[in-house]
N, C-alpha and C positions, 0 to 999 in steps of 0.2 A: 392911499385913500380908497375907501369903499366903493365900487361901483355899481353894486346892488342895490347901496343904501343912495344914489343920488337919482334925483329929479330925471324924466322922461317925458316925452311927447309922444301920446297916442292917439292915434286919429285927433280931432280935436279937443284930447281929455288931457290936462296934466296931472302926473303922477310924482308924489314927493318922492318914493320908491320902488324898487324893482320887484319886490316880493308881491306874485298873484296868486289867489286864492284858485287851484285848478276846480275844473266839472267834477265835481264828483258823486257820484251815484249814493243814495243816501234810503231814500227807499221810506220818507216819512212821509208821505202827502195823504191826505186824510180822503174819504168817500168822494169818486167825481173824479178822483185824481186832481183835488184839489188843495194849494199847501194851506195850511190851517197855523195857527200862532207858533207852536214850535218848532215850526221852518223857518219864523222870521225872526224869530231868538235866536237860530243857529246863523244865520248869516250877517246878523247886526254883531253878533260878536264875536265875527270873523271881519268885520271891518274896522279900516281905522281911517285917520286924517289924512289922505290923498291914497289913498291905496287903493288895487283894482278886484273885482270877483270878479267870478264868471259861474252862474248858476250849474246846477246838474243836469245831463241831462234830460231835456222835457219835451216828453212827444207832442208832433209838430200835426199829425193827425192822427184820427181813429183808432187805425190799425196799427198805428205803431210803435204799441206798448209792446215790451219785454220782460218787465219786472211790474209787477203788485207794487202797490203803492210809490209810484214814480208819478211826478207831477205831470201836466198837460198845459196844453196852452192851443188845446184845441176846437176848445168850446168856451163861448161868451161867460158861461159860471166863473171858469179857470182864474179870471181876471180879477177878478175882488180880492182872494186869497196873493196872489204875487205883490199887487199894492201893496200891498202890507208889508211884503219883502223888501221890496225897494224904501219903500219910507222908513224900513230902520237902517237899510244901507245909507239910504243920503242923509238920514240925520248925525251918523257917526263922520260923517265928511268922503267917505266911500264912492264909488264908479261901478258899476255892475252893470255886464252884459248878461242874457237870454243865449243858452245854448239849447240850441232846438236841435231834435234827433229822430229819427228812425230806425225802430230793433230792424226791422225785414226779417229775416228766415230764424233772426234770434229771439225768438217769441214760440208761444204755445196757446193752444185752441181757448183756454182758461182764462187767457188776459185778453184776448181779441173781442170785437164786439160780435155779438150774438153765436160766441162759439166759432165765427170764420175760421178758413186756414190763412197761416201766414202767409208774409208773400215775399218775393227777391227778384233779383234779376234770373233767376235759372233754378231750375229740380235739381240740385246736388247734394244727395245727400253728405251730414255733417255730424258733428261731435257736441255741437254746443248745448249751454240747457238755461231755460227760463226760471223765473222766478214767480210761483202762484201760490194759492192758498194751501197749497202741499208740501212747500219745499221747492227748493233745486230742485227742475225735474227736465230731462231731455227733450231738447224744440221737438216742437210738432212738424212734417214733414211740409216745406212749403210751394207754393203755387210761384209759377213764373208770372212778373206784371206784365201787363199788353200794352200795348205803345200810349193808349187812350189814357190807361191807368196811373201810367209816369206823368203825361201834361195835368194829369188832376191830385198826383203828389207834387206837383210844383205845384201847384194853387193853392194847396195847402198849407208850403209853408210857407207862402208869401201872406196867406191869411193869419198864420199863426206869429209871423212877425209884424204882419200891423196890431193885435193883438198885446204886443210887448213895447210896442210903440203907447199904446193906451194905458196899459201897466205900468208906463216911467223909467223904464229901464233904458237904459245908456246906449245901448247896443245888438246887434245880433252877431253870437258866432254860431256854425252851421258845422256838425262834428260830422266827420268825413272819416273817422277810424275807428279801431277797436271791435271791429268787424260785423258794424251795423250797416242799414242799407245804403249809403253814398259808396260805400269802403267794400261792398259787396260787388258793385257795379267796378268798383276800378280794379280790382282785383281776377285776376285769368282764374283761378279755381274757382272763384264763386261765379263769375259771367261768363256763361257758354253762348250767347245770343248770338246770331249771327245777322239782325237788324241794325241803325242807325243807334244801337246804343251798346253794340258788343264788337269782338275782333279789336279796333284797333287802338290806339293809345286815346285817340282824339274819340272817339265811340264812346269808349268805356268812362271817360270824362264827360260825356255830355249832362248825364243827369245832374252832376253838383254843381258845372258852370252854370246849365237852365238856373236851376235852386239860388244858387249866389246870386244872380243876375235878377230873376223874381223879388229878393229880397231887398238888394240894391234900389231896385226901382221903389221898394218903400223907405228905406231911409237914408240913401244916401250910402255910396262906397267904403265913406271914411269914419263909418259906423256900423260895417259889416266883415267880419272876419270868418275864417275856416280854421278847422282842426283836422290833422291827417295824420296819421302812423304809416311811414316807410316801414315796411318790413315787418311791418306787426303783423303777429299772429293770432292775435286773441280772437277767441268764436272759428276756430278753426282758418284761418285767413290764409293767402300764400297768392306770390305771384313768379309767373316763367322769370320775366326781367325786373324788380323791385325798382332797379337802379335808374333805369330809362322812365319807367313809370311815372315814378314821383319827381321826378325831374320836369315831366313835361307838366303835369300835373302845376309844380310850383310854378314855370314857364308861365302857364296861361294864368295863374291865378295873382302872378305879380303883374300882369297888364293890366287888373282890372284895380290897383290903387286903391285897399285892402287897409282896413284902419291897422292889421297883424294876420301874421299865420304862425298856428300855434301846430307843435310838431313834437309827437310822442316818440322818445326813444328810444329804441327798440328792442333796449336789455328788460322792458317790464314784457315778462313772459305771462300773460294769462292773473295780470295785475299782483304779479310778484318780482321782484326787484331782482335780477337774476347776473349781478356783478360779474360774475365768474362765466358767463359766455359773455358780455361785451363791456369790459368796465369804462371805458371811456365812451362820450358822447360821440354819435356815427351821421345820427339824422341831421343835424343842425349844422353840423360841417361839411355835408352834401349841398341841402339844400340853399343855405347861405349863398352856393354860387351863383344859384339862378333866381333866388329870388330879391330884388331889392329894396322890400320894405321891412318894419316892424318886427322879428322872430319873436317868438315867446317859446319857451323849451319848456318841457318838462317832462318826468320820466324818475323817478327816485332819485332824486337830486337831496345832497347833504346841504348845510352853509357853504361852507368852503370848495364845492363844485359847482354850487348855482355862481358864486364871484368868479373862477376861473372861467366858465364859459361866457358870461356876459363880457368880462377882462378879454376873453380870446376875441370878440366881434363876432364869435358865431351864433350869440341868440344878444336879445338885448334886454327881452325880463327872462325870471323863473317861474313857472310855475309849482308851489308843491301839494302836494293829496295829502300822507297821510301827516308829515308834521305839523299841516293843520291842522285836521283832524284833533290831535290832541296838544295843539298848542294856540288858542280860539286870538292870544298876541302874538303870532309867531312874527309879525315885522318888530314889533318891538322886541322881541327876545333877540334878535337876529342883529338887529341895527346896535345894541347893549352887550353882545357877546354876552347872553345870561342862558344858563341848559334850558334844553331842553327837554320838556316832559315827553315820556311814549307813547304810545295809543294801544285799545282793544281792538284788535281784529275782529273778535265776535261778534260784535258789536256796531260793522260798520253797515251791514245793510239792513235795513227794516229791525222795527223793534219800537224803543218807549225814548224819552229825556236821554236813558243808564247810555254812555259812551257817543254822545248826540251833544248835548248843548252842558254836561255836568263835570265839563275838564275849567279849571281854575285858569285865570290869568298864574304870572307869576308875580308874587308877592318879595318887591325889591328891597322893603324896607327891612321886613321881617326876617329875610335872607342875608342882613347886614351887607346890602350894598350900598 
């Protein structure tokens, strides 16, 4: 028997099945950074009858856009447009959390308000590149935060979660990888600091406990989760000890009774599926030891890898990126063993409807099933 395709308990959400819609970067929000109708086209028909999303992510304040037309939820406008999200999610029968984000040093002068420089834990320079009205084009060199500057990015994103509390959405997760600013701060190559928020394991984790802990006090533990990549490199990222890190990392973040933690595997190199240095899942059978609630995996996961590791007990949903993308019923194609469709890569960040909300269900009858 399937155990992707059975029933779970999330925080207090039941889910018929295991398949999650992952964050994915999408890059349609309209003037305002606000999402406009078809963002909420693309997510109502990414939902089904008990199944879970988890939006893209969406900057939590000002500064911390990275990419052109990525959504917000930093400003009271922001709010109108997400309702609208949710309401085609909960009318399909759907659960959707708010992943709220910060670029930090992954950002350029072009997306910042009034032309600022970015900002991070530390002056190192990097490799990574933003998304503006030019193209891909290489971060702007960014500023270190000052201690004042972190207690009023936690305000922000506890503002920006009551915010999504208003909007109707189910939840908040807070993306801690992929080597935006939380993922910056825990990481020894990007955090040089040597104050109460650099040097040591417990340091260099202050900022995302503060942040979780903020957001906690707006809705409650058991409707707040975290996302992390162990060993992710993406946006230039790297740590002396990975393994101790995210260890402790999971450590303190499973005391805090965590509706999930969701944990990227580390074979996605630079958001490509890179089998051939790690094929089998590394993150989730780590962290598993130390943490005791919820997993969610994700990371270029096929059908038949997302059932073996939920079968293994080391994640207990899947998340997938791009076979949603181009399969808007991928729980039904999955739970039906019916193919599935591919996707455009061209097509996945910014742009119009073409490779966004214009992939077909699949059509069972006409396929003489």
């Amino acid at each position: 028997m399937s155990k992707l395709n059975s029933a779970i308990k999330v925080g207090p959400y039941e889910f018929s099945h295991r398949v999650v819609l992952a964050p994915l970067t999408r890059m349609r929000a309209e003037a305002g950074a606000i999402p406009g109708p078809l963002m909420a086209q693309y997510y109502a028909q990414r939902a089904s009858q008990g199944g879970f999303l988890i939006s893209e992510a969406t900057i939590a304040a000002e500064n911390g856009n990275g990419y052109l037309g990525a959504p917000g939820m930093y400003d009271d406008n922001q709010i109108a447009g997400w309702k609208e999200v949710v309401k085609g999610v909960h009318a399909k029968g759907g659960t959707i959390f708010l992943q709220l984000y910060h670029a930090g040093r992954q950002s350029h002068v072009d997306v910042q308000p009034n032309g600022a420089q970015p900002v991070g834990p530390s002056e190192v320079p990097h490799g990574g590149v933003a998304y503006t009205s030019s193209g891909w084009v290489a971060n702007t060199p960014n500023r270190a935060l000052t201690v004042d500057d972190i207690a009023g990015l936690v305000a922000s994103f506890r503002s920006a979660a009551i915010r999504g509390k208003e909007a109707g959405f189910d939840g908040i997760e807070l993306h801690a990888a992929n080597g935006y600013l939380f993922d910056q701060f825990l990481q020894d190559n990007s955090n040089l600091r040597t104050d109460l928020y650099g040097g040591s394991h417990e340091n260099r984790a202050r900022f995302l406990l503060e942040a979780t802990q903020a957001v906690i006090d707006v809705w409650g533990s058991d409707k707040v989760a975290v996302r992390i990549g162990p060993s992710g490199t993406f946006g230039d990222m790297g740590d002396s000890n990975p393994e101790a890190l995210f260890t402790y990392v999971a450590q303190q973040l499973s005391k805090l009774n965590l509706a999930y933690l969701h944990l990227i595997e580390p074979r996605m190199m630079g958001n490509i599926v890179d089998d051939a240095k790690n094929p089998q899942p590394v993150a989730a059978q780590l962290i598993r030891k130390h943490y005791n609630g919820v997993i969610i995996a994700a990371g270029g996961f096929e059908p038949d890898s997302a059932e073996a590791i939920v079968q293994a007990g080391d994640a207990n949903l899947v998340a997938f990126g791009r076979h949603f993308i181009g399969n808007p019923d991928l729980p039904a194609r999955i739970a039906n063993n019916w193919p599935l469709s591919g996707h455009d890569r061209d097509s996945f960040y910014g742009g119009t409807a073409k490779g966004y909300t214009d992939y077909p269900v699949y059509q069972a009858d006409s396929a003489g099933v």
